[in-house]
Steps between C-alpha positions, in 0.01 A plus 500: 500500500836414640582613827775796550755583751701814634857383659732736690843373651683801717809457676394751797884499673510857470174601616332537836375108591248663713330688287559294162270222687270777602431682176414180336307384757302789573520685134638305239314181522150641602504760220536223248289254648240752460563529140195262305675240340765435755383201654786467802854594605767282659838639637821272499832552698792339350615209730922536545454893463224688673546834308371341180121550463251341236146576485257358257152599376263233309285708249217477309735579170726674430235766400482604836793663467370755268193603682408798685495370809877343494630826334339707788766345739776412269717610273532937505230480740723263785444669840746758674590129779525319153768682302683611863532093572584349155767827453668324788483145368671331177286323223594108454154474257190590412265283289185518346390198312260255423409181628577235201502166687225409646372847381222555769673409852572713802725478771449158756388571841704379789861530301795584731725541257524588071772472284573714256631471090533753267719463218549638166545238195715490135222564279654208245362262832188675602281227276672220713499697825182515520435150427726378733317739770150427441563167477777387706629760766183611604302198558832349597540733811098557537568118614692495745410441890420846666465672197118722493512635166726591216432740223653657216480877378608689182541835567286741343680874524800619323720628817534146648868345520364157424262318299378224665434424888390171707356544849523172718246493832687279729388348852825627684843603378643134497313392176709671232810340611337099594633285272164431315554893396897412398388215281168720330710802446829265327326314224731460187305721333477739740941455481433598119329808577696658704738660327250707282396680846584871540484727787391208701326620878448221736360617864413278756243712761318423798168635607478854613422545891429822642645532832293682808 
């Protein structure tokens, strides 16, 4: 079964810093991660604005989602901290999807940094953007020096603003803008593509570190 994932990107400029860090460390996060199915968490800070906030959770599915135990902490049942914090902060996305390429993968240990692409397509090109992603883009930018992992989602709920959604594990910051990434991500067909994208979302993070 393919793996899932659970995305959240809040710009946090308006909130308290303080205690945004603190209710997902102390609340947020270990609520989830003691959801069955939800098999880590990783939190992301945007690396030219530090207000900008990603966190990712790799799933079992996306049937995780639906059970029980998630709706007991999401949804109508978020906590008093929870709906006081996220009233203060503005939505960039939330994503649930599926893992379609390589299906069963979860998040590299020992990444610094991730880059992030969502992206809508014109449905008259989704046959050939997907080709070119699976077998191009992807393994393109899966190869280049630095890069731990790359995978490729499809999102599985309806309130989503995008479809699709790539998640690149990189060794430091640096690797999404070496030259081996510049000549991966620039292919001719990748030049053709291009304009079919909609509602394109590129963010370029660095590891989350909680300060003492």
């Amino acid at each position: 079964m393919a793996k899932g994932l659970l995305f959240m990107a809040f710009d946090f400029s308006t909130a308290h810093a303080d205690e945004f860090h603190d209710w997902y460390d102390r609340e947020h996060v270990p609520d989830r991660l003691r959801v069955p199915g939800f098999l880590n968490a990783e939190r992301w800070i945007d690396d030219t604005n530090p207000t900008i906030h990603v966190a990712t959770y790799d799933l079992n599915s996306t049937g995780v989602l639906q059970s029980p135990a998630y709706r007991a902490v999401g949804g109508d049942n978020q906590s008093v901290w929870t709906k006081r914090v996220t009233s203060m902060c503005g939505r960039i996305m939330r994503f649930e999807g599926e893992q379609l390429v390589p299906g069963d993968a979860v998040a590299a240990p020992g990444a610094g940094a991730l880059l992030v692409a969502s992206m809508n397509v014109d449905p008259g090109a989704e046959a050939e953007f997907t080709d070119w992603y699976n077998t191009e883009h992807l393994p393109g930018l899966g190869a280049v020096p630095g890069v731990l992992s790359a995978r490729r989602f499809r999102v599985s709920d309806t309130e989503s603003e995008r479809r699709y959604l790539a998640l690149y594990h990189l060794r430091d910051g640096t690797v999404s803008r070496s030259d081996a990434w510049a000549a991966a991500a620039n292919t001719p067909w990748s030049e053709r593509m291009r304009p079919h994208f909609r509602d394109l979302l590129i963010m370029r993070m660095n590891r989350y570190e909680r300060k003492v």
